[in-house]
C-alpha positions as CSV (number, residue, x, y, z in Angstrom):
1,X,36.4,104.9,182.0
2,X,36.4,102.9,185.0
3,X,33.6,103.5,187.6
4,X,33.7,105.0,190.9
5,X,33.7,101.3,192.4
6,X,35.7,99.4,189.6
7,X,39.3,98.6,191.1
8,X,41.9,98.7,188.5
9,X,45.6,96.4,189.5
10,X,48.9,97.0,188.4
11,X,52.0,95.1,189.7
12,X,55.8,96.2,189.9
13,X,58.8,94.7,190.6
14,X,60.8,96.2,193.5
15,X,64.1,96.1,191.7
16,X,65.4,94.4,188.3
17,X,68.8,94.6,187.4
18,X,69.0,94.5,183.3
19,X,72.3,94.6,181.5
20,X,74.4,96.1,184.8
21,X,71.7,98.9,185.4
22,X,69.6,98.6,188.4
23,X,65.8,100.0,187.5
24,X,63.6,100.0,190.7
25,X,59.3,100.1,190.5
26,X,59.3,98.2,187.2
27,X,55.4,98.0,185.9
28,X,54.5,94.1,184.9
29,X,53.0,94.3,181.6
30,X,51.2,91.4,182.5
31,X,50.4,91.8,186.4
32,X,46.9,94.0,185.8
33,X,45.0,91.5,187.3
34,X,44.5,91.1,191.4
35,X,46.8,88.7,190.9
36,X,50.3,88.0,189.4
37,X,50.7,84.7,187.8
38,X,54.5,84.1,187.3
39,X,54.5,81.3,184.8
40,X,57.7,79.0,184.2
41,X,58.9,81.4,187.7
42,X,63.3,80.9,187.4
43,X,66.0,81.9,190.2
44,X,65.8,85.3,188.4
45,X,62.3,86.4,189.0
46,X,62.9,86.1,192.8
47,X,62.5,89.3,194.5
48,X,60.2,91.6,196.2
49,X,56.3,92.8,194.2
50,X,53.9,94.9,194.6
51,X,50.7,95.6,193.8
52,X,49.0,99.6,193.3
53,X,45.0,98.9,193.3
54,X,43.5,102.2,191.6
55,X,39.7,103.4,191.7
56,X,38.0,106.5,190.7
57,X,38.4,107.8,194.5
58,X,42.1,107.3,194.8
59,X,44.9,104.3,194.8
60,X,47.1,102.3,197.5
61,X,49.8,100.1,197.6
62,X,50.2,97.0,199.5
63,X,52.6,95.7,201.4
64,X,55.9,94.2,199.5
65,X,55.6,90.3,199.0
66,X,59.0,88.2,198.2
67,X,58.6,85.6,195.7
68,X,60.7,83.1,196.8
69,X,61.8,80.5,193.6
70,X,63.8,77.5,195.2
71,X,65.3,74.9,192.8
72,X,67.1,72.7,195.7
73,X,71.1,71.9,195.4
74,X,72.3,75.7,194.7
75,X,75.9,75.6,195.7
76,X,78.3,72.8,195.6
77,X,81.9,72.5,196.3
78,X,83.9,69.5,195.2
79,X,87.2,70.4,195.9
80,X,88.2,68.5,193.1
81,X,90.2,70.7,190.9
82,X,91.3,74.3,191.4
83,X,93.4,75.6,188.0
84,X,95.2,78.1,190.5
85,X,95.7,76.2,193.6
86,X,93.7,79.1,194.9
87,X,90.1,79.2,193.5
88,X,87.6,76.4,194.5
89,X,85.0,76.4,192.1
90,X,81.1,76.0,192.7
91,X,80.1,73.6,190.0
92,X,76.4,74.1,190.8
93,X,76.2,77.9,191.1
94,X,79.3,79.8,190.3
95,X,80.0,81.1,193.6
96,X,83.6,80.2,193.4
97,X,85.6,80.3,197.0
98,X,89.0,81.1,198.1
99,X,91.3,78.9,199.7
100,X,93.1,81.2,202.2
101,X,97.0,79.7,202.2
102,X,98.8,81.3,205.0
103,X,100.7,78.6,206.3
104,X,101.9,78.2,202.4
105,X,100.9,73.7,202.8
106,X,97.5,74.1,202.5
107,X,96.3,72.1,199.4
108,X,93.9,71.2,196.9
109,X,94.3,67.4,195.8
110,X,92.4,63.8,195.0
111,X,89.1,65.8,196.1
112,X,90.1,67.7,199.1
113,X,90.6,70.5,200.9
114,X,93.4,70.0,203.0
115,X,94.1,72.8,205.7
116,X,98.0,72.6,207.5
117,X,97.0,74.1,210.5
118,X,98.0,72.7,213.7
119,X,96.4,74.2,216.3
120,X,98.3,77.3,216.8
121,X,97.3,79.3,214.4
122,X,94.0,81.3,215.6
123,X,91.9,83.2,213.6
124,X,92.7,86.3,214.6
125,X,95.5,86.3,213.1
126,X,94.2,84.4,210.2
127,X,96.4,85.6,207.6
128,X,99.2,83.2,209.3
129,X,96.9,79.9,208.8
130,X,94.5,78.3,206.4
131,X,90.7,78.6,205.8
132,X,88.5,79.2,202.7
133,X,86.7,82.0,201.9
134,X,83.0,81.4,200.6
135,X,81.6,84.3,198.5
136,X,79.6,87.1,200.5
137,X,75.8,87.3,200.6
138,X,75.2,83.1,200.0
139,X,72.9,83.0,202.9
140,X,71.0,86.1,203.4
141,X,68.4,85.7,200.2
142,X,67.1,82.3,201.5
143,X,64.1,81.8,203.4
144,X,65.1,77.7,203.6
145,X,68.8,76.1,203.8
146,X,70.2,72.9,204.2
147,X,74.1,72.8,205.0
148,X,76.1,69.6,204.1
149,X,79.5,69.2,204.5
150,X,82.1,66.7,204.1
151,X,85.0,67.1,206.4
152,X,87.7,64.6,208.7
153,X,89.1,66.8,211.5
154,X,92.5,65.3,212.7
155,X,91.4,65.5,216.6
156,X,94.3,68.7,217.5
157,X,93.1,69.4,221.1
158,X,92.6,73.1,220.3
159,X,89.2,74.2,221.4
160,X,86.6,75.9,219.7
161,X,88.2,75.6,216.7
162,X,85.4,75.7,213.8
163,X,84.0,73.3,211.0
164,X,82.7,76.8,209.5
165,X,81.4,80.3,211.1
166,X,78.9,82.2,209.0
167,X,77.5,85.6,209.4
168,X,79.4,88.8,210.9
169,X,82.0,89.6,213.5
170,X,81.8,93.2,216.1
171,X,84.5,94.5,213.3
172,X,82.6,93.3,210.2
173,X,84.3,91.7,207.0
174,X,87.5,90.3,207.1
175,X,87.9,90.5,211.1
176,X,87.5,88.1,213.8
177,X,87.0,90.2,216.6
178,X,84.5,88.7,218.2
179,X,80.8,87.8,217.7
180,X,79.2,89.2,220.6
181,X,76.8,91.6,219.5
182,X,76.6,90.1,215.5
183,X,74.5,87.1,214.2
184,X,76.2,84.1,212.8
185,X,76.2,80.3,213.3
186,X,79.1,77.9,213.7
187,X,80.0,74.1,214.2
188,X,82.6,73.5,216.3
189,X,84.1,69.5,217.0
190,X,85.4,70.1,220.4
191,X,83.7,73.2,222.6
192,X,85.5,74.6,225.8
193,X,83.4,72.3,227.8
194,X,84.8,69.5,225.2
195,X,81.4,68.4,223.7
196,X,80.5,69.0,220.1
197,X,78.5,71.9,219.9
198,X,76.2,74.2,217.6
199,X,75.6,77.8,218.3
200,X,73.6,80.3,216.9
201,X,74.0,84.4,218.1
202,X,71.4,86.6,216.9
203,X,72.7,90.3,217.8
204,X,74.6,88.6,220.6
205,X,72.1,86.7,222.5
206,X,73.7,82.9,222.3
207,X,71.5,79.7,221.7
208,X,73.4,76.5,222.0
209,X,71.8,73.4,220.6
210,X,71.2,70.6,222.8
211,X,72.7,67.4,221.0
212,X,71.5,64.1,222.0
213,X,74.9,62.0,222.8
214,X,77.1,64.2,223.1
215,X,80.9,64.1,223.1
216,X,84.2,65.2,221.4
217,X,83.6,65.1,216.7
218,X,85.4,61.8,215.4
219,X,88.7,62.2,215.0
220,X,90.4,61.2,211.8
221,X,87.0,60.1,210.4
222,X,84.9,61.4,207.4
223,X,81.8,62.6,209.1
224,X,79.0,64.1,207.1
225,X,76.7,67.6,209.1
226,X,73.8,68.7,207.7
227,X,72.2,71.7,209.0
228,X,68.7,72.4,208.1
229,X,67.5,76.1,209.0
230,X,63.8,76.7,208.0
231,X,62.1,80.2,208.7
232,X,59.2,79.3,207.2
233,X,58.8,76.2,209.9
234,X,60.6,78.0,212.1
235,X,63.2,75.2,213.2
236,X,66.6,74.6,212.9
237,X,67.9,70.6,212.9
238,X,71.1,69.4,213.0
239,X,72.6,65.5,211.2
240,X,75.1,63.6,212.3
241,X,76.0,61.0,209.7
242,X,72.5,61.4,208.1
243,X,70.8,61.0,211.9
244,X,69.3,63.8,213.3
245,X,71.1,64.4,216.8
246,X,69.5,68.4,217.7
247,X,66.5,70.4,216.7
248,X,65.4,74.1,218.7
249,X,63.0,76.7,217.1
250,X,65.1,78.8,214.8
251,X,66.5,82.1,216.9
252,X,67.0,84.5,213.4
253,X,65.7,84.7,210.0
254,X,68.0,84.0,207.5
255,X,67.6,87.7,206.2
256,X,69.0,89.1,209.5
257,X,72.5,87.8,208.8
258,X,75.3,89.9,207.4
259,X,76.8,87.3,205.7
260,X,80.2,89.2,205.1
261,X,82.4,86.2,207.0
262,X,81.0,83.4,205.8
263,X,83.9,80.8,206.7
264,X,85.1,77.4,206.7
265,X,87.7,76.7,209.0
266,X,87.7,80.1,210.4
267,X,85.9,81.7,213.5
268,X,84.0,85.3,214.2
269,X,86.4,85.2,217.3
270,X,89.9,84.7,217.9
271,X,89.6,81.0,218.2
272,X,92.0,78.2,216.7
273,X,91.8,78.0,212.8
274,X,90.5,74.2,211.7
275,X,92.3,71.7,211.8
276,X,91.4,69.0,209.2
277,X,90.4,68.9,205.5
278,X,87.1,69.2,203.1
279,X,86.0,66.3,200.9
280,X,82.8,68.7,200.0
281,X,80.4,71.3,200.7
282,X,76.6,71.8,199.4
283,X,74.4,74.7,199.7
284,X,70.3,73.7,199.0
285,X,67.7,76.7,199.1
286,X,65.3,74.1,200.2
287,X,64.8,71.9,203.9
288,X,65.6,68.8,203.3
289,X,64.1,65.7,204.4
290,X,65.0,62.9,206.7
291,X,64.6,60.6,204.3
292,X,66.9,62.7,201.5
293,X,69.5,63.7,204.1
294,X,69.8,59.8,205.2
295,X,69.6,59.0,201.0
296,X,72.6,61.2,200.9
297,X,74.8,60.4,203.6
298,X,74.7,56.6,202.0
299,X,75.2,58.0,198.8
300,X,78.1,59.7,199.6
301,X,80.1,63.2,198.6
302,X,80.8,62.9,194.8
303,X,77.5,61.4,194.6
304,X,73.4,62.8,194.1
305,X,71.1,60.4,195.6
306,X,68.1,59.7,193.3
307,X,64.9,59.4,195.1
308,X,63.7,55.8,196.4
309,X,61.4,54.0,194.1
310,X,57.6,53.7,195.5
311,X,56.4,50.4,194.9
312,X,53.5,48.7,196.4
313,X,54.2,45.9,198.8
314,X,53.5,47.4,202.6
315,X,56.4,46.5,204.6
316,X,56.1,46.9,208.7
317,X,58.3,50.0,209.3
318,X,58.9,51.3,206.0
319,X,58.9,54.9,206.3
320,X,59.4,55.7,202.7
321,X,57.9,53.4,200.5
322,X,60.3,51.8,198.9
323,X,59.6,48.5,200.3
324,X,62.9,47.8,202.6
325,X,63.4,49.2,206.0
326,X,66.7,50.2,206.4
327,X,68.6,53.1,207.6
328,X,66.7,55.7,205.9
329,X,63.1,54.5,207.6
330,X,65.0,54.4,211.1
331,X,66.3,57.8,210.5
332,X,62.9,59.3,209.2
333,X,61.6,58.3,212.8
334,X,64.1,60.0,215.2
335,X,63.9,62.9,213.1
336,X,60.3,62.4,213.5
337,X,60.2,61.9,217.6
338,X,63.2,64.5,217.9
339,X,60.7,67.0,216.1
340,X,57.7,65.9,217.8
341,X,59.4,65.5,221.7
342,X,60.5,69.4,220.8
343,X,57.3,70.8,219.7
344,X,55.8,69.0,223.4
């Protein structure tokens, strides 16, 4: 038997869902050690632990630690194919979307998304227009995110009409009521003041990123965002075309959003539905890089960038060791000063 002072570990698992059945405070056969050694850790060991440390005199428990098991590109949507002119399959993680038809010409051809709204359908009343429905709860698990997104918007002068909207509206799923006491993000190409702008509401309170440049989205032009949200650096960053163009401390967790309207083309508000099309969409549970968001703006939508080759030549400006400075190096240093300039 142990002695007074000998401390005997066991480790559980919060919740594990095993053939449909949820069991909750699973024992680890192997966590009796102070600590839990996940070897070969997948997607499905993420989750919450913890750890009951026993003596002779008594036990505790200690506080609940998430394991957090990121494996980078999670989501993707091509818009490629859908066999029902509906369905928009994720051909990365099998979170299928919706393409909400309510003008009846939306469509799903040669690698688009293309929405047939023009500017007076609002979203609201979003059963009259088009948008696509991502699947619920996409967000909410991640402690990192990058965003990147593929879309041409056709310039309709309707403001505030939205690239996508993700979180929760004041009426909860399926309403666009408004957003004023919810948390959710948005990209919209033409604001009221008609600027671009990025916005994030966390129980209400509004934080609007300052972008450098700033003026009314391209118009009729394939234009890349990425949107990197880390809670574990605490920032959130915002790419134009693979440049980074915004940066401010992230204003919620990822965990605090009720991602029950998670949205492209469609607002928390009642604001115009999008007007414009979708060439693709990517989900990563991971921040990426300047250097890999630049990598894959050049390499394009129906494309992966492969990471640049080190060699060994030193070259005056090359950020990224691959012996050329190009694009990539120039955008690793604004991303670099834009970070820096916020953090003084």
């Amino acid at each position: 038997s142990a002695a007074a002072g000998e401390l005997s570990y066991q480790w559980y698992r919060e919740k594990v869902v095993m053939m449909g059945f949820v069991l909750n405070d699973v024992p680890l056969p192997e966590g009796v050690d102070s600590v839990l050694n996940v070897a070969g850790a997948t997607i499905d060991d993420e989750g919450y632990y913890y750890c009951v440390v026993t003596n002779a005199n008594g036990s505790t428990t200690s506080p609940l630690i998430f394991l957090d098991v990121q494996v980078g590109l999670i989501h993707r949507w091509t818009f490629d194919e859908s066999a029902d002119g509906v369905t928009i399959p994720d051909v990365v993680g099998g979170a299928d979307a919706t393409l909400m038809n309510g003008t009846g010409n939306a469509v799903i051809a040669d690698g688009q998304a293309t929405l047939a709204n023009d500017g007076s359908q609002n979203s609201s009343n979003a059963a009259a227009g088009d948008y696509i429905d991502l699947p619920n709860g996409i967000l909410s698990p991640l402690t990192q995110m990058t965003l990147e997104c593929w879309t041409t918007w056709d310039g309709t002068d309707a403001v505030w009409q939205r690239v996508y909207d993700m979180g929760t509206s004041n009426g909860g799923e399926g309403l666009s009521n408004g957003g004023d006491a919810t948390t959710w993000f948005m990209f919209c190409p033409i604001s009221g003041s008609r600027v671009v702008q990025m916005e994030y509401r966390r129980l209400g309170v509004a934080s609007n990123m300052p972008i450098s440049d700033n003026g009314i989205f391209p118009a009729n032009e394939e234009v890349l965002i990425t949107q990197v949200h880390d809670d574990i650096a605490g920032i959130v960053k915002l790419y134009i075309n693979g440049t980074i163009v915004g940066a401010y401390p992230a204003h919620a967790k990822l965990n605090e959003f009720i991602d029950n309207n998670v949205w492209l083309g469609r607002s928390q508000w009642g604001d115009p539905l999008y007007t414009g099309s979708y060439n693709e969409l990517r989900i990563y549970d991971t921040a990426l890089s300047a250097a890999e968001i630049a990598a894959n703006y050049l390499a394009g939508p129906d494309a992966i960038a492969e990471p640049a080759a080190p060699c060994d030549v030193k070259v005056i400006g090359d950020r990224n060791n691959d012996c050329v400075v190009d694009f990539v190096d120039a955008a690793i240093t604004a991303d670099q000063w834009l970070v820096q300039s916020l953090q003084d």
